[in-house]
Structures are given as structure tokens and as C-alpha cells.
C-alpha positions, 0 to 999 in steps of 0.5 A: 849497280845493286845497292849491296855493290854500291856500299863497296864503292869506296874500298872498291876504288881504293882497291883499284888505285892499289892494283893500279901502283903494281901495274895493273897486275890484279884483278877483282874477283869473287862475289863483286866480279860476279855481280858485275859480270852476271847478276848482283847478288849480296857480297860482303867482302872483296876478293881480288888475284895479284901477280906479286911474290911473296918478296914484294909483300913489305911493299904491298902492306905499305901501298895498301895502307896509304890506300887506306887498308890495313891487316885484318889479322896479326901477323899478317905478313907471315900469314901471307907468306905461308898461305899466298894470301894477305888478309886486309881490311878497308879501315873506313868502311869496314869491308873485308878484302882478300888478295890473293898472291897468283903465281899459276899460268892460268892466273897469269892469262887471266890478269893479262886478258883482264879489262877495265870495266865500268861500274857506274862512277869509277872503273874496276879491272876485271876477269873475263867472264870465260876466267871467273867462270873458271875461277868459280868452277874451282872454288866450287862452292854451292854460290860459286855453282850458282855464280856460274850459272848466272855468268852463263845467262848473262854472257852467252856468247862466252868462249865454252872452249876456254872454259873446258880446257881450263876447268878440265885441267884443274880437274885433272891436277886436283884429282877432281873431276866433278869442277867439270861434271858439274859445270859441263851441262851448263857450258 
């Protein structure tokens, strides 16, 4: 584990105790799943994806604050509902952590495929390769083209059909084709 992930620890196991009192239905993404599943690279925060309605956010809140999390901004819980995201803060360490509130079809596959992955001292409920590749290819920011990359190198044996049908679909519904023409030499 690289020195930047090992200073994750404790939100980290934090984090996955709260996944694990909404069944599982979350996963880790974002710089530390890429570091995990390819090449350590420094993150400063955690992002992670969980199946919950918009509904369920009071229950969350409270969860995530018995794990020691607490809301980064005012107004979180309405800013949640408005934009599908609950922005929070591990109070002890300090780190970032972003969950996302996933309502796709993709999204949905992902956390089903997903496993438990293990990261020295504890485990932490990951992506598939194949879906943070996806994942990533959507975000399309320069260190998500780079995350790619490395997640390629890494796992060879990753299934590329997989990821071109999903990429090509995100593609197509956001009317931007270059989530695959970037990617498609690599894949």
C-alpha cells in the first residue's frame, strides 16, 4: 500500500463499516479504487457510489455520523437531494469523502459485480477493474485518462468488451463520443 493510501486507513474502514450497514450496496471508487486496482498514485479524498434513494439520505447522515463522518458543507442534506451527492468529512483524519447516491443501470451492475478487496489490514468493497475503467472513462478528466492507463497495465486480462459497450453507451447518451475515441487504443 502506498504511504498516500495507508494515511486513509481509518476513514477508509470507516467508510466500509457504513457500506456495510446499507448491505453492501456501495463501493469505493475514484483515486483510491485506482490505486488499489493499478498503480498507487496520491488522492486526497475518497469517493465511493451507493444504491440509496434520495429518501434514505436522514438514515445515511446518521449512519455516517456514528462512523465518525460529518457533513462538509451546510445544508448538506439538501444539497444531496439536488445533486445526488452527500459531501462529508471523516471528523478525525480530516480526509474528504464524496458518496455518491447511484440510481443508473450501470451503476447498479457495478455494485453487484463488485468484491471485496484486501488492503493490507482491513478489506474495502471494490469495482471491477472493467467498471472503474468505465467509471473513469466518463469522468474523463486528464488523471482519469491516466487512471485508465495504469488500470489497463495492471489487469490485462480485463474484459475490453465490457468496457466498450458501456463506454460507447455513455458516449452516445451524453453526445460525446470522444469517452470511447480516447480510450479505444488503449482497450
Amino acid at each position: 500500500m502506498s504511504p498516500d493510501v495507508a494515511s486513509l486507513v481509518a476513514p477508509l474502514q470507516a467508510l466500509q463499516r457504513l457500506l456495510a450497514r446499507f448491505d453492501d450496496q456501495g463501493i469505493v471508487i475514484g483515486g483510491v479504487a485506482a490505486s488499489l486496482l493499478g498503480k498507487p498514485r496520491l488522492t486526497v479524498d475518497i469517493d465511493a457510489v451507493m444504491l440509496l434513494s434520495i429518501d434514505d439520505l436522514p438514515r445515511l447522515i446518521d449512519a455516517a455520523a456514528q462512523e465518525g463522518f460529518v457533513p462538509r458543507i451546510p445544508e448538506a442534506e439538501a444539497f444531496a437531494r439536488e445533486h445526488r451527492v452527500l459531501l462529508l468529512r471523516h471528523q478525525e483524519s480530516g480526509i474528504a469523502v464524496d458518496i455518491s447516491l447511484g440510481i443508473l443501470p450501470f451503476e447498479q451492475e457495478a455494485i453487484q459485480r463488485s468484491t471485496l478487496h484486501d488492503a493490507g489490514t482491513f478489506a474495502v468493497r471494490l469495482p471491477t477493474p472493467e467498471d472503474l475503467i468505465i467509471l473513469k472513462a466518463v469522468a474523463h478528466r486528464p488523471k482519469d485518462l491516466l487512471d485508465i492507463q495504469a488500470l489497463i497495465e495492471s489487469n490485462p486480462g480485463v474484459d475490453r468488451e465490457r468496457i466498450r459497450h458501456w463506454v460507447c453507451e455513455f458516449a452516445e447518451a451524453l453526445d460525446m463520443p470522444e469517452l470511447w475515441t480516447d480510450i479505444a487504443p488503449w482497450v
